[in-house]
N, C-alpha and C positions, 0 to 999 in steps of 0.2 A: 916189755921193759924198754925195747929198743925206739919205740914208738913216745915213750911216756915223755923218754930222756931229748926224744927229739921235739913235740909239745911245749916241753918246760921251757928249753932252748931259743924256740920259736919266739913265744911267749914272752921271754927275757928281752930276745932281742928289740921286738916293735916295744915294749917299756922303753929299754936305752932310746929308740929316735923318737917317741910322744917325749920325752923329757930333753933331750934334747933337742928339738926341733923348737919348745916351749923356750928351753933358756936363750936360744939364739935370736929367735926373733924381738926378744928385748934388747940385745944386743946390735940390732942392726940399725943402719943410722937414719936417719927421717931422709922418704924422698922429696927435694926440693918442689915447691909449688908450680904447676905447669904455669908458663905467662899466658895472661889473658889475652884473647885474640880480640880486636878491635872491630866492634860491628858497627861501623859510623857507614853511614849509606847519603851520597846525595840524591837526595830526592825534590824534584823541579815539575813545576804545573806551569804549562802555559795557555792560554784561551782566555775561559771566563772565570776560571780560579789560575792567579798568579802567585807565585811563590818560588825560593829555591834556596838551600840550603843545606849546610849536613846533618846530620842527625841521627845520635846514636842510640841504640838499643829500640829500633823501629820493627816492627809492631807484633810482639807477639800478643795472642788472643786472649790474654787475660788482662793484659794493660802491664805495667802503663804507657799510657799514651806520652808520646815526649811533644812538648814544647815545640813549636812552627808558626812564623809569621807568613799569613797568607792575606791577599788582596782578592775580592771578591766582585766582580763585574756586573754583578745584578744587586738589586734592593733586598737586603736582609735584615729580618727584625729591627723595623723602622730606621734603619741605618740606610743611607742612598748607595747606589753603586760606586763602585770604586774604592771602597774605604777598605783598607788594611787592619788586622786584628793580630794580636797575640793570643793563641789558645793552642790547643790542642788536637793530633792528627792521629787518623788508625786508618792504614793503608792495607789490605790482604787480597787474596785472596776469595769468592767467595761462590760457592757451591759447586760442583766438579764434575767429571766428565767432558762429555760434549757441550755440556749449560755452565760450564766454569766462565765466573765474569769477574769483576773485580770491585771491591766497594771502598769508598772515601768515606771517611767520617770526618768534621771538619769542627767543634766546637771551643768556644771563648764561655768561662764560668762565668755565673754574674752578670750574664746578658742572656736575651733572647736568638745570635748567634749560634747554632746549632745545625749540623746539614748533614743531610744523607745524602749518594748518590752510588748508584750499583749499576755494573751494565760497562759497558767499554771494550775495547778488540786488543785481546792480548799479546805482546809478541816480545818473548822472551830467545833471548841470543844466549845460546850457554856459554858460548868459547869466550862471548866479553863481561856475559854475567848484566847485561842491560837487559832492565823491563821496563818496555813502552809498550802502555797504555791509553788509547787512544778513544776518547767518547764524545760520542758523535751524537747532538738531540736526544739525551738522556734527562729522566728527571729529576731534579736535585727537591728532597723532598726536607720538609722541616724536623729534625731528629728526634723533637720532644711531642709535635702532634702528630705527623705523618700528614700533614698540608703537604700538595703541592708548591713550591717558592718559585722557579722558576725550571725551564728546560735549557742545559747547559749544555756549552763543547769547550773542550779542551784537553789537553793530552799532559801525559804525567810520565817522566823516565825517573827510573829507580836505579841505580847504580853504585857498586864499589866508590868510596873514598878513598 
């Protein structure tokens, strides 16, 4: 009996805090929205791709790719060297370990502008949070066939805003 009474008890109790734990959490007040952290990064190329500017929400792997004005030193898609373009940039990362390298994607929609280049000496400073980039006689290939366009050098830092 003494068992049953202590069961019932038991029993009774966790009821009162499911119901009460139920009624309080309607009761409790909304927490405030965390503020969004600011992911603006300057990102600057200088050599045979020129460019430099901030740029926010740069580059996760699924896109999108955000908006960069970049000057190109070699002839691309019948365009002469030198000419500056509005398009779009994907900066990462690319394969790991020991063979970790870094890849540029460089494209303007609406034209034959389009560029791939992988390959570069990475050197990433934690304490300043600076990635420089540095490729040397790499080749910047066409994004859309996989032509060779030309062999580039230029060096690229990525940094806090």
């Amino acid at each position: 009996m003494k068992g049953r009474l202590i069961a019932v008890v038991g029993v009774f109790c966790i009821a009162i805090l499911i119901f009460s734990g139920t009624d309080a959490q309607g009761m409790k007040p909304d927490k405030p929205d965390k503020p969004s952290k600011s992911n603006t990064e300057w990102i600057e190329f200088w050599g045979d791709l020129v460019g430099g500017q901030p740029v926010d929400g740069c580059c996760p792997n699924a896109g999108p790719n955000p908006p960069y004005r970049m000057c190109l030193d070699f002839e691309v898609g019948g365009f002469p060297a030198g000419t500056c373009y509005d398009g779009n940039l994907f900066i990462n990362f690319f394969g790991a370990g020991r063979n970790r390298q870094y890849i540029v994607k460089f494209s303007k929609e609406g034209t034959d502008v389009a560029i791939k280049i992988i390959g570069g000496v990475i050197d990433y400073d934690r304490r300043t949070k600076i990635l420089t980039v540095t490729f040397t006689d790499e080749l910047c290939v066409d994004n859309n066939t996989g032509q060779v366009i030309a062999e580039v050098n230029f060096t690229l830092v990525r940094r806090p805003y």
